[in-house]
N, C-alpha and C positions, 0 to 999 in steps of 0.2 A: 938182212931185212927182207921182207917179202915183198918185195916190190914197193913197197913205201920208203918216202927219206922223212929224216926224225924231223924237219917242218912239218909235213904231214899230220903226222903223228902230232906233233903238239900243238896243232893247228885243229885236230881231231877234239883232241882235251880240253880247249880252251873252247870248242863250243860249245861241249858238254857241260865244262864250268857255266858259261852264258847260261845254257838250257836250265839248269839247276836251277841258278842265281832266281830266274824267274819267274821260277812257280813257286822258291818262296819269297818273293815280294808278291806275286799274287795274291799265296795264305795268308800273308800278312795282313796286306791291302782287307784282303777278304775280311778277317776278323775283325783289324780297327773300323772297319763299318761297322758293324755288325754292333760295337761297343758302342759306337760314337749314335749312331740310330736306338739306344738303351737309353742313353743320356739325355737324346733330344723325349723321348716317351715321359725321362722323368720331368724334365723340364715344363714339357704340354701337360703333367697333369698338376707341377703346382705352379704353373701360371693360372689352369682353368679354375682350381681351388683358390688363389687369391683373387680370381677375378670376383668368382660366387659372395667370399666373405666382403668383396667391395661393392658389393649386389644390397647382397642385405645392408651393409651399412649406411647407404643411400639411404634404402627404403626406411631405415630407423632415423634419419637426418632429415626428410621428405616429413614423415609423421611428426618429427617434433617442431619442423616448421609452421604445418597446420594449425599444431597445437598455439604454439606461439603465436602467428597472427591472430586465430579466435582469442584468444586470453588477449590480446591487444585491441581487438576492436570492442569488445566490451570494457576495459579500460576504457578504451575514450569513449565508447556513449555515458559510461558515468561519468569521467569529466567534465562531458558535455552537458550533462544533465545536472550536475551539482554548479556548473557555472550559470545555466539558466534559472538555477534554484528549485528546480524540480523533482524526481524522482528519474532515479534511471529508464530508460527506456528498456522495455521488458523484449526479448531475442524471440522470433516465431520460431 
C-alpha cells in the first residue's frame, strides 16, 4: 500500500458513500418540493374556484331573500287591508 492502511482507505469510501447519499436526498428533497408546491397551486386554484361559485350562490340566496320579503310584505298589507275591509293598500 502507499502509505495508506485499508482503515483509511475504507474510511476514504465511506465518506464518499455519505458524499453521494446526499446529494441524492437533496434531488430528491429538491423534486418532492417542486411536486408538493404543484399540489398546493392546484389546491389554490380550486378552493379560489369554490369560493367564487359560493360567491355567486349567496348573491342568488341574498336576491331571492329580497324577493321573498317584498312578496311578503305585500302579503300582509293585503291581509291587512282585507281585515279592515278595504282595498289593499297600493306600494309607492
Amino acid at each position: 500500500m502507499s502509505g495508506e492502511s485499508a482503515l483509511d482507505l475504507a474510511a476514504r469510501r465511506l465518506e464518499r458513500a455519505v458524499f453521494l447519499l446526499e446529494q441524492r436526498l437533496a434531488e430528491r428533497l429538491k423534486t418532492a418540493g417542486a411536486e408538493a408546491g404543484g399540489l398546493f397551486d392546484q389546491d389554490r386554484a380550486k378552493l379560489a374556484d369554490d369560493l367564487d361559485k359560493a360567491r355567486a350562490r349567496e348573491r342568488e340566496l341574498e336576491e331571492a331573500g329580497a324577493e321573498a320579503s317584498a312578496a311578503l310584505g305585500r302579503a300582509i298589507l293585503e291581509i291587512r287591508a282585507a281585515l279592515n275591509g278595504g282595498a289593499p293598500a297600493q306600494e309607492h
